[in-house]
C-alpha positions, 0 to 999 in steps of 0.5 A: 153710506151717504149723508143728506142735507135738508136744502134750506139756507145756506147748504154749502155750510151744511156739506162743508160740515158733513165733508168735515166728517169724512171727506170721501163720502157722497153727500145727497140733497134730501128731498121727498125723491130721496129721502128713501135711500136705505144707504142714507146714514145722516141728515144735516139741516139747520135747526129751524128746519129739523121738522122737515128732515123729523118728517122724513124720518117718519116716511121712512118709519112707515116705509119700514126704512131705518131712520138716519141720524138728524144733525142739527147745524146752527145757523151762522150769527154775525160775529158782532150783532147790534141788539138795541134797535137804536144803536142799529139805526145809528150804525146805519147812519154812521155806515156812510160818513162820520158825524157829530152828535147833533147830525146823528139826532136831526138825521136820525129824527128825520129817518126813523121818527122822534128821539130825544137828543139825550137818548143819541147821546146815551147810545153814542157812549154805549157805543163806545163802551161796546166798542161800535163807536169811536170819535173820528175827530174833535173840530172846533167851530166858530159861530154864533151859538147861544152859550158863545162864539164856538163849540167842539164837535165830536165826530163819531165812526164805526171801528174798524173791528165792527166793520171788520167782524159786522157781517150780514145774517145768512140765510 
């Protein structure tokens, strides 16, 4: 008896996962060479790629051969996945250094194209509440501003558990 993995994305998650299984069994690369092999009991393969192991399958049905089992593996997600585009470009912004709010605004209005400065604000506080964001510091800075002489700067950064649990999709 031997297990198969359909050799897209990240197949060492894939024969970690039938080793998982049984530990002494010989796990095969399926492809149109091998598919064939009346020993092969199972197949694992990532869910967006089930169609070539359903074509294997049928080769096998019309070579009169006992189609194997197909175990459908999930591809791995990010433990943490921003969903709203704009608190994405934020983080990429905040990757580098921490800064305050208007810095975020020109920089991010300079990268990706015209954004109100309310709406960076709305996505920094979001932030908070899910946890991306935190406030660095708060610096007073003097200054000729036009409601006064100095304002407060909220430096915002990335939380050590985003970094910590952020990670790049796999495949």
């Amino acid at each position: 008896m031997k297990f198969g993995i359909i050799p897209k994305g990240p197949t060492d998650q894939l024969t970690e996962r039938a080793n998982k299984l049984n530990p002494d069994i010989l796990v095969m690369v399926v492809d149109n060479t091998t598919y064939n092999d009346p020993d092969l009991f199972a197949v694992f393969v990532f869910k967006p790629y089930r169609a070539k192991a359903d074509k294997f399958n049928a080769m096998r049905e019309k070579e009169k051969t006992k189609p194997f089992a197909i175990v459908d593996v999930p591809l791995s997600k990010p433990k943490y996945e921003v969903r709203n585009s704009v608190r994405a470009r934020i983080v990429e912004i905040l990757k580098d250094e921490p800064a305050y709010g208007y810095q975020i605004y020109k920089k991010y209005k300079a990268t990706y194209g015209n954004i109100s400065i309310r709406l960076i604000y709305y996505h920094l506080t979001r932030g908070k509440k899910d946890g991306l964001f935190e406030i660095a510091e708060i610096k007073e800075s003097e200054g000729d501003f036009s409601w006064g002489m100095s304002t407060r700067h909220k430096y915002y950064r990335l939380t050590a558990s985003f970094l910590e649990n952020s990670r790049k999709p796999t495949n």
